[in-house]
C-alpha positions in Angstrom: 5.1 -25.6 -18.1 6.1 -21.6 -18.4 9.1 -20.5 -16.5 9.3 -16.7 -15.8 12.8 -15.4 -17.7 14.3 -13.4 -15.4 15.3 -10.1 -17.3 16.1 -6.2 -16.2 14.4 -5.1 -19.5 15.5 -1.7 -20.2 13.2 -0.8 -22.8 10.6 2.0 -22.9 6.9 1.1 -23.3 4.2 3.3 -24.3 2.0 2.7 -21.3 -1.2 4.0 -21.5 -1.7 2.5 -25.0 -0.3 -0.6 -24.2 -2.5 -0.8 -20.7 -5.4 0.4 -22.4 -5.5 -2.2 -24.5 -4.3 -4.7 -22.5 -7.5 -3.8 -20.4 -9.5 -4.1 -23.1 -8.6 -7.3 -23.8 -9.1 -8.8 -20.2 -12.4 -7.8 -20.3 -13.4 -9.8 -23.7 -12.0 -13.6 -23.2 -8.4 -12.8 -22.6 -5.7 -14.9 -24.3 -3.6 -16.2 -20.6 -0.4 -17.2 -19.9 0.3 -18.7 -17.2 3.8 -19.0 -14.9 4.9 -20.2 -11.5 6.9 -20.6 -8.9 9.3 -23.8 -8.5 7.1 -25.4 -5.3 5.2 -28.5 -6.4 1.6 -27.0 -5.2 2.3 -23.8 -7.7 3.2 -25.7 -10.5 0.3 -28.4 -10.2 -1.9 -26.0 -10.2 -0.6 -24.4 -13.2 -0.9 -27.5 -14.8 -4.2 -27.7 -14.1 -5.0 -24.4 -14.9 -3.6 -24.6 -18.3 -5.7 -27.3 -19.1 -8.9 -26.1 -18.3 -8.4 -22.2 -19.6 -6.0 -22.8 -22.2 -3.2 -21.2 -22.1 -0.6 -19.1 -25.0 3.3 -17.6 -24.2 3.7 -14.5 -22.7 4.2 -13.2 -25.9 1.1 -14.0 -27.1 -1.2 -13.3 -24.2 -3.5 -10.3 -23.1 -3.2 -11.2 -19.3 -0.5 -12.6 -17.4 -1.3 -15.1 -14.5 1.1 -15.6 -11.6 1.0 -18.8 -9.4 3.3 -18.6 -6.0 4.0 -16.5 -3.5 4.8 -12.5 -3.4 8.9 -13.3 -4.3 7.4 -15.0 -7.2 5.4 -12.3 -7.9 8.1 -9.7 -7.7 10.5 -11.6 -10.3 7.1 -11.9 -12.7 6.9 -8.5 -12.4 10.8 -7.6 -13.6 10.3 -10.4 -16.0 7.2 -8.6 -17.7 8.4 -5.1 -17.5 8.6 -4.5 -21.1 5.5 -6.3 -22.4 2.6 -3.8 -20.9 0.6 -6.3 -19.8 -1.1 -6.5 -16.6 0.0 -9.1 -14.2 -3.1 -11.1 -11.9 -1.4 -13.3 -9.4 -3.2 -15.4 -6.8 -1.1 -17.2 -4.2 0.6 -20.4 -3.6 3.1 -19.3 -1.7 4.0 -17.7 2.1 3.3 -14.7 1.7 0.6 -13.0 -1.1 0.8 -9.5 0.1 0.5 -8.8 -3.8 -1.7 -12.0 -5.0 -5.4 -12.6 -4.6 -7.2 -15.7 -3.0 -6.3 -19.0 -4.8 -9.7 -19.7 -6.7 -9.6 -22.0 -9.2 -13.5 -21.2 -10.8 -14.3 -18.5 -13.2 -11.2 -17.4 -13.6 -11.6 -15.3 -16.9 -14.9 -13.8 -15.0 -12.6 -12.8 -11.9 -9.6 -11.2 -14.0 -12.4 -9.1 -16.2 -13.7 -7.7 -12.7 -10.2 -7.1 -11.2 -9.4 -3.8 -10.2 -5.3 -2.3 -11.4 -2.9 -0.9 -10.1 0.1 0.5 -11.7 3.1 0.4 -10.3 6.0 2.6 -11.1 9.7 1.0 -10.0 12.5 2.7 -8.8 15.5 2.7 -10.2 19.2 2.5 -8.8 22.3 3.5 -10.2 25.4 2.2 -8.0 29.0 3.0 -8.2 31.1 -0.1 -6.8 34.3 0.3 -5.3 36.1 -1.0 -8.1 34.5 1.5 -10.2 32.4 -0.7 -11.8 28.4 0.6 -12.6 25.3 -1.0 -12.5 21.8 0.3 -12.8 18.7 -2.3 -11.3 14.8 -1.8 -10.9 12.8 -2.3 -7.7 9.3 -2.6 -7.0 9.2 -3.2 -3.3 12.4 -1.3 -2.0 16.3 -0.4 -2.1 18.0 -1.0 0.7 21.5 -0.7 1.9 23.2 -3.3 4.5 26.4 -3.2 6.2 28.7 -6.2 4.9 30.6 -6.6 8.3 30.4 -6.2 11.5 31.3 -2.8 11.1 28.4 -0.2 11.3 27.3 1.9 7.7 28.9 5.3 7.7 26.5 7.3 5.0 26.0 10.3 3.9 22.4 11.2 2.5 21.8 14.0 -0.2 17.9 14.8 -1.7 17.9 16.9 -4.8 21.9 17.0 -4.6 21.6 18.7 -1.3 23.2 16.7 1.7 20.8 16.4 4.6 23.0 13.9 6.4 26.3 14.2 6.9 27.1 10.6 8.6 24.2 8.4 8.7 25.5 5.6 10.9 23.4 2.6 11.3 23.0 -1.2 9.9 21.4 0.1 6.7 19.1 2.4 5.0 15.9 1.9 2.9 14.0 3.4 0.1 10.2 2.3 0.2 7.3 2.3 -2.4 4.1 2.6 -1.1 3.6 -0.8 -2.4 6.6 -2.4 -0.6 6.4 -0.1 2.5 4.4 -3.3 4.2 7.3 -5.4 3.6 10.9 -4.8 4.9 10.3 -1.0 5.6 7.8 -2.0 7.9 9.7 -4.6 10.0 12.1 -2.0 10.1 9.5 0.2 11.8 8.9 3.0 8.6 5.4 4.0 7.8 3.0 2.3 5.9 2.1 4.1 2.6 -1.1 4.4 1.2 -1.0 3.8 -2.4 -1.7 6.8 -4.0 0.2 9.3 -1.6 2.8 10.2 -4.6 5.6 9.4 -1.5 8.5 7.6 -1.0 9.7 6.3 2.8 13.4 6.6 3.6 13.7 4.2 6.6 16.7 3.8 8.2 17.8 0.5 9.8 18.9 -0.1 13.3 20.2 3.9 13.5 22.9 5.4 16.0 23.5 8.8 15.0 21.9 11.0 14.6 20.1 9.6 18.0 16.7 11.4 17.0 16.5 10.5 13.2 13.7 8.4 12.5 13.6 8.6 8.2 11.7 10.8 6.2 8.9 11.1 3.6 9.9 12.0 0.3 8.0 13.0 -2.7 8.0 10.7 -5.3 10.3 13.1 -7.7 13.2 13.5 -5.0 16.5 12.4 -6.7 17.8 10.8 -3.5 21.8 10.4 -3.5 23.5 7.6 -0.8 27.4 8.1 -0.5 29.2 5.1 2.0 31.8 6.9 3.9 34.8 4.7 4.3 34.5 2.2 2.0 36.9 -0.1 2.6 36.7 -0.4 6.1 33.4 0.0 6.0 31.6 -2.4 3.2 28.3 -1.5 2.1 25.9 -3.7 -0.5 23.0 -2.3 -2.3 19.8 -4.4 -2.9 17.1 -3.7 -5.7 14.7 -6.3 -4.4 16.2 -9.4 -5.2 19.5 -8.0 -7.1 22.1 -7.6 -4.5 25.3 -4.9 -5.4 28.4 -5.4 -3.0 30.8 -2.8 -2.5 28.5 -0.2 -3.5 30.2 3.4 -3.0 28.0 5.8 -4.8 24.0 4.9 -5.1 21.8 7.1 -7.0 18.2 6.4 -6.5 14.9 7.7 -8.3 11.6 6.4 -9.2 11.4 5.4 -12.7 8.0 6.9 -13.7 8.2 6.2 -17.3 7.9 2.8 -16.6 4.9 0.9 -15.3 3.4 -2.4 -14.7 -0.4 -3.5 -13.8 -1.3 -5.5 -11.0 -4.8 -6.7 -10.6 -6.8 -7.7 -7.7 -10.1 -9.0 -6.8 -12.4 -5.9 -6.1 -13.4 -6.9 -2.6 -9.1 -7.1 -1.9 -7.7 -4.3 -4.0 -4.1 -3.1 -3.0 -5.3 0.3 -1.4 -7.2 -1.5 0.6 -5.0 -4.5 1.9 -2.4 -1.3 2.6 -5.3 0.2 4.7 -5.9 -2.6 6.4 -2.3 -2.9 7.4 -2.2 -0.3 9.3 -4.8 -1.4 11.6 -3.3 -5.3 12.0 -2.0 -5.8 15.6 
């Protein structure tokens, strides 16, 4: 059975070429590939699905289909990055914020009527303390955490202009539209529809400034996080899954030369699960 390779792949794609036809092809028997997550109900099914569609290496297919649950999802997505192809999950998991309806039936009929969306990650660039770099991609969010028990002193620039001089608080977030129903949201930030071109800076448990509740940011702010005594102070630096400790210097932006394609089933599109959201109680 297909195990998703876990990769940061740093390569450039030509996307609308690569989309277009990768579009094309879903729509006239697409060649699948199918991965999951490790859970015995995702992989069954896998197994099951592979047998009755067929199924060809991610290197060989037009569509990618995800089993599992939206962690899954997220490391399918990393995984695929460089290939251009669009991604149709459908869950087997706890949570499919990002997957459509398990459905066994029709399953080339369903991907050929999905609707896309393209996702742009953001990317991170964090200094460590020891003065060691590293650069990570995240669909969902960035978020900082204190390490100890110790509150976050940081300071916050946008467009290398500091609008915070101490930040102090548990931790700060940086939001997609796309993950701004996840953590951002239990951290009480906004919910973002998906084509409002904005980024949510959410901070986490703040002290000062008392009246600071986050921000909206367009998505072409070059947002720059700076912990304020380090060593007394620890900070780590997520990128979904990838967790930097000791992170000193982070320098976030949203990668818009790279992009991934989600589909969904038209009557559960991600605009609409997003609107939806909002009106949950």
């Amino acid at each position: 059975m297909a195990e998703v390779a876990i990769m940061d792949d740093r390569t450039n794609i030509a996307q609308t070429g690569d989309m277009a036809t990768a579009a094309h092809l879903a729509r006239n028997n697409p060649r699948l590939a199918f991965v999951a997550s490790a859970s015995d109900k995702a992989r069954t099914a896998c197994g099951e699905l592979q047998d009755r569609y067929g199924a060809v290496p991610p290197e060989a297919a037009d569509v990618i289909v995800a089993l599992g649950g939206d962690g899954f999802m997220l490391r399918t997505l990393h995984a695929q990055l460089g290939r251009g192809l669009p991604v149709y999950g459908m869950k087997l998991g706890r949570v499919g914020f990002l997957m459509n309806r398990y459905l066994p039936d029709d399953l080339p009929t369903r991907i050929a009527a999905a609707h896309p969306a393209v996702l742009h990650p953001l990317e991170m660039r964090v200094t460590q303390h020891d003065g060691n770099a590293v650069t990570a991609l995240a669909f969902n969010e960035i978020s900082l955490l204190r390490q100890t028990n110790q509150a976050a002193h940081i300071e916050v620039a946008l467009n290398d202009q500091v609008k915070l001089t101490n930040l102090i608080c548990d931790g700060l977030l940086v939001a997609t539209p796309a993950g701004s129903t996840a953590y951002n949201l239990s951290a009480h930030g906004p919910i973002l529809p998906l084509d409002a071109n904005v980024l949510a800076l959410t901070p986490i448990s703040p002290f000062r400034p008392r009246r600071w509740r986050g921000a909206l940011l367009p998505v072409a702010t070059r947002i720059g996080l700076r912990t304020l005594e380090p060593g007394h102070r620890p900070v780590s630096a997520t990128a979904d899954f990838l967790e930097v400790r000791d992170a000193v210097d982070i320098r976030v932006r949203e990668a818009r030369e790279r992009a991934i394609t989600l589909l969904f089933d038209p009557e559960h599109s991600l605009a609409q699960r997003i609107l939806d959201e909002q009106f949950e109680l």
